[in-house]
C-alpha positions as CSV (number, residue, x, y, z in Angstrom):
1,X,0.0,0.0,0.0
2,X,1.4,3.6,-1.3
3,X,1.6,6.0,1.9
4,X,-0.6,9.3,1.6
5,X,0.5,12.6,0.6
6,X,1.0,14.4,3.7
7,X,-1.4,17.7,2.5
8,X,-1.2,19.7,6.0
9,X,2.3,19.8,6.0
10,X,2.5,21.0,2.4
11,X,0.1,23.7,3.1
12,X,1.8,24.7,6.0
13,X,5.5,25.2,4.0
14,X,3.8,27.1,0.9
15,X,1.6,29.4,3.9
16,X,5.0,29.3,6.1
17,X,7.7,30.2,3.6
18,X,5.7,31.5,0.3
19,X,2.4,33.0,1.0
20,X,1.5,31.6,-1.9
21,X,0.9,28.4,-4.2
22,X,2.0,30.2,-7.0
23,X,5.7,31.5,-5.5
24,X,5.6,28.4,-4.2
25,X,5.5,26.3,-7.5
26,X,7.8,28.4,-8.6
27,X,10.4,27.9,-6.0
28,X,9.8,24.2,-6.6
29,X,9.7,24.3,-10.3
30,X,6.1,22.4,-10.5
31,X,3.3,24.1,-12.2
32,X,0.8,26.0,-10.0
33,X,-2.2,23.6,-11.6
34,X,0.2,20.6,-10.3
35,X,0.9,21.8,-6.5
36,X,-3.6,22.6,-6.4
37,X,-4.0,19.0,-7.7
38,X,-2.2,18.0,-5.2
39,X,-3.1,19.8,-2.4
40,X,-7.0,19.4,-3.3
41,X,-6.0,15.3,-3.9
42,X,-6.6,15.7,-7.5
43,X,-5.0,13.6,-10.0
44,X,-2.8,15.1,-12.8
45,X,-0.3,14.5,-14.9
46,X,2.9,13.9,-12.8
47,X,2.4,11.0,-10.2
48,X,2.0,12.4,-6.4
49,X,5.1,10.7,-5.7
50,X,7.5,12.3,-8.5
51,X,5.7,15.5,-7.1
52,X,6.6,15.2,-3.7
53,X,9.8,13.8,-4.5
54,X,10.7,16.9,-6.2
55,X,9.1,19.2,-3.6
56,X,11.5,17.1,-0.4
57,X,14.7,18.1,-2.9
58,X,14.1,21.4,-3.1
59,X,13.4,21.8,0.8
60,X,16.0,19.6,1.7
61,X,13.8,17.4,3.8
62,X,13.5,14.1,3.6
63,X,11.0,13.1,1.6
64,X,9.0,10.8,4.7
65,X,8.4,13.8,5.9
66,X,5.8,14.9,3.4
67,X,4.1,11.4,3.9
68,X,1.5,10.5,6.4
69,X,2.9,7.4,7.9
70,X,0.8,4.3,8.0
71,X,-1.3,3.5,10.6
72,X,-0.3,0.6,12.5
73,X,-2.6,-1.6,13.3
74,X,-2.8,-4.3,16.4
75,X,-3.9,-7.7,16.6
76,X,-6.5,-8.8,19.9
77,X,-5.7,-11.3,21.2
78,X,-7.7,-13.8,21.8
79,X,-9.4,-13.6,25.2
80,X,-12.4,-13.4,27.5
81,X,-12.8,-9.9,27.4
82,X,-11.7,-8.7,23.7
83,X,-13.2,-11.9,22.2
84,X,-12.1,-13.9,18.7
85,X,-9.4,-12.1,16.5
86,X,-10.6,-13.3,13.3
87,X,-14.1,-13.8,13.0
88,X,-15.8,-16.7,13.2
89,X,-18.0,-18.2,10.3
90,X,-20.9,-20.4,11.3
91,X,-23.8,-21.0,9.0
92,X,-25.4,-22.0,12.5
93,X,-25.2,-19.3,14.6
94,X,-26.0,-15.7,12.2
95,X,-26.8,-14.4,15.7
96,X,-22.6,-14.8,17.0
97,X,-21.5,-13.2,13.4
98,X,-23.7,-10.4,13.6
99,X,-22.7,-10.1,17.0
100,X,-18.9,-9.9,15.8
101,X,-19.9,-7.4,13.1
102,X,-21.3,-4.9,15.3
103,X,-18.3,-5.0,17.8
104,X,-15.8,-5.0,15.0
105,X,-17.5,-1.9,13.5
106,X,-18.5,-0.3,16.7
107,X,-15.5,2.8,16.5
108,X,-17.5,3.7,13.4
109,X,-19.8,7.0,13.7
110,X,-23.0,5.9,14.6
111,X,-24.9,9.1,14.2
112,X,-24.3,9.0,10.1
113,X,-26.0,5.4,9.8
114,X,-22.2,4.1,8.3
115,X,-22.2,1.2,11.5
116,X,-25.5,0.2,10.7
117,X,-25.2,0.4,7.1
118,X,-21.6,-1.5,6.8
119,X,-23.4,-4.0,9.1
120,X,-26.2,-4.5,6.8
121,X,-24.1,-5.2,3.7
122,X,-21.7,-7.5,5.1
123,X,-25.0,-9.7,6.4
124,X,-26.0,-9.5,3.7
125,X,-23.3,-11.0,1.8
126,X,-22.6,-13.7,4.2
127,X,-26.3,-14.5,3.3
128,X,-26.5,-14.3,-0.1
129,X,-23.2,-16.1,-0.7
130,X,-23.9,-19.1,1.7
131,X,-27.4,-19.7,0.3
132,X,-27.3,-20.3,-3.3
133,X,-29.7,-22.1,-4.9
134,X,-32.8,-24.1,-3.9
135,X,-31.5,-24.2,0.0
136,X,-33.4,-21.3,2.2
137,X,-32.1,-19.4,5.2
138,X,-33.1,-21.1,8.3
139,X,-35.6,-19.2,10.8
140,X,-32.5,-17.7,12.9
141,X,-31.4,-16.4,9.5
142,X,-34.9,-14.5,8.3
143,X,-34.8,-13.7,12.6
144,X,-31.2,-12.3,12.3
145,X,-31.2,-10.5,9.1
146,X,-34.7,-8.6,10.4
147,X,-32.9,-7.5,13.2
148,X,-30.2,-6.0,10.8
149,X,-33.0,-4.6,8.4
150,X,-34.2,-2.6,11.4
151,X,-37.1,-4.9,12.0
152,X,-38.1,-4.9,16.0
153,X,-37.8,-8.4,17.4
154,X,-40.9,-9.7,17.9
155,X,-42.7,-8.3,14.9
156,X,-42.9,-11.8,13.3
157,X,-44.2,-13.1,15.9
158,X,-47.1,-10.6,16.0
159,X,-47.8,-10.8,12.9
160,X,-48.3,-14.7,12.6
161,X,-50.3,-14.4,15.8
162,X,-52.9,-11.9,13.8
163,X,-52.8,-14.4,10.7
164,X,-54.7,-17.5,12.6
């Protein structure tokens, strides 16, 4: 994976030392058009890297400097507590992987609907991928998958009630 242009820092040496994008790319002989593509994230004609690469040279940083660095990330362990590390596929138990789902996603924001919505598609891929064919989802399945779709609990069970 290709580390990010660092953006901020960028900014902050053309705000710092230029005033200006356009003094700027011309201190670092890069086309004004270039240096707002790559502020903005834009894609042009010069890869970010050769960019940057040419921007570190005529600073006389190092170029890791105008990269974000990577974010590291930490296995759980396996414990009582954190539960499973990997998750756990059981056509058995839909109730223990959405369970999983919703902790792994948890840090997401909740308030825009992305936990819920990642959630929801990952179900439902586990469902449409493991029942192909003929071969229906079991009760816990149609049970789990409602509670996913938003569905209160014991709304099927209501409604068959009214039915007889």
């Amino acid at each position: 994976m290709r580390p990010s242009v660092n953006v901020l820092r960028i900014q902050e040496i053309v705000d710092r030392k230029y005033s200006t994008q356009r003094s700027a790319a011309q201190a670092w002989s890069i086309t004004q058009s270039e240096l707002s593509r790559l502020l903005s994230g834009g894609r042009g004609k010069r890869s970010s890297l050769n960019l940057v690469r040419t921007i570190a040279q005529a600073e006389g940083i190092p170029i890791e400097e105008l990269w974000l660095s990577e974010p590291k990330l930490e296995q759980l362990r396996s414990g009582e507590e954190s539960g499973p590390a990997r998750f756990i596929y059981d056509l058995e138990d839909p109730y223990e992987m959405l369970f999983q789902l919703e902790n792994w996603f948890s840090d997401l924001p909740h308030e825009s609907r992305m936990r819920r919505q990642v959630v929801k598609a990952v179900m439902r891929a586990l469902l449409d991928e493991s029942f192909l064919g003929p071969q229906k989802p079991s009760r816990q399945w149609r049970l789990a998958m409602d509670r996913v779709e938003g569905w209160p609990g014991d709304a099927l069970a209501k409604d068959k009630t009214r039915r007889r």
